[in-house]
N, C-alpha and C positions, 0 to 999 in steps of 0.2 A: 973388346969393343962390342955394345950391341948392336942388332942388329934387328929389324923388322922382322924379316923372313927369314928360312932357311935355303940354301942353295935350291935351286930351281934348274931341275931338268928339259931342255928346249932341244930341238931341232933347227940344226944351223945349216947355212946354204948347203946345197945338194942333199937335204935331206940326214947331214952328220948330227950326233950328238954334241952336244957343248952344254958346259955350266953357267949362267949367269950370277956373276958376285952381288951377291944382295948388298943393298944400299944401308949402311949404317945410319942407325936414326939420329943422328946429330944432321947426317947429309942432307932428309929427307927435306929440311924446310926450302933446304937453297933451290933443289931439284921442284919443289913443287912453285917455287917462286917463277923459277924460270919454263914451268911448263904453263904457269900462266898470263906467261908475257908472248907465247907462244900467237903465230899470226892462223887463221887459218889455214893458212895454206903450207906452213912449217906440219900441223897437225895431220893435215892429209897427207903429207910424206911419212911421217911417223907412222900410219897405220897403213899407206899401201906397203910401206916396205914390211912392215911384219906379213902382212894378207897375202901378198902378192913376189916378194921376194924372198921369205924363209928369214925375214932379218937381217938381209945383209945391205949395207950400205951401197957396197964394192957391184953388185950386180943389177939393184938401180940405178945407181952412175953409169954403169958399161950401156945398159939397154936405151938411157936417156940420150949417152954422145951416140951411141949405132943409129936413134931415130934423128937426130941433128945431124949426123952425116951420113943419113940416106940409104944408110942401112937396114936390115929387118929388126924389128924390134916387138918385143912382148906387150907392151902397155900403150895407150895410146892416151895421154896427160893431156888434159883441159890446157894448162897454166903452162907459162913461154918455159921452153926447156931450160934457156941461161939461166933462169930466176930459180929453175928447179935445183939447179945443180949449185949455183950460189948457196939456196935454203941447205941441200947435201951438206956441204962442206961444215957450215955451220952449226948444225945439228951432230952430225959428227963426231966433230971437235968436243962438245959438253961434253958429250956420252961417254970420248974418251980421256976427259978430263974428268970427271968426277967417276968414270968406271959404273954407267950405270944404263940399261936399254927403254930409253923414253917410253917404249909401245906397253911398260909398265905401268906407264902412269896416265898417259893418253890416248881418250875414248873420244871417237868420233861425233860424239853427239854433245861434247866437252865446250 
């Protein structure tokens, strides 16, 4: 199968190593279909989590419900936290449906 890129070396939460499975260019159209049905505010999760979380999903959802239940939290989000964590799931879910990390493909000025 091709492939656009080749494997891509990333820094994953806490700072580990991990590989990103490059997106097969058959995939590319659906992926970019759907990163442009993307809302803004799906976009700005896409890119604090790379910026601001190392990429992980898992440790923006933890720091979102710690600040919705009043615990310490690292970030401090414009946008109502349920909404946040709804867009989370959702986003998510492609990424791990198609096997692919959106913050690829989406630029905050997008």
């Amino acid at each position: 199968m091709e492939t656009a890129k080749g494997d891509v070396p990333r820094l994953g939460p806490l700072g580990t190593r991990c590989k990103v499975t490059p997106v097969p260019v058959d995939d590319q159209d659906e992926v970019r279909r759907f990163v442009g049905s993307m809302t803004n505010e799906e976009r700005m999760l896409v890119v604090l989590k790379r910026e601001l979380y190392e990429g992980s999903w898992d440790e923006m959802a933890a720091d979102l419900t710690a600040r919705l239940e009043g615990r310490p939290y690292i970030f401090k989000l414009a946008h109502r936290i349920a909404d946040d964590l709804e867009r989370i799931g959702h986003l998510r879910q492609f990424e791990q449906r198609r096997g692919v990390d959106l913050s690829d493909f989406v630029k905050l000025d997008q």
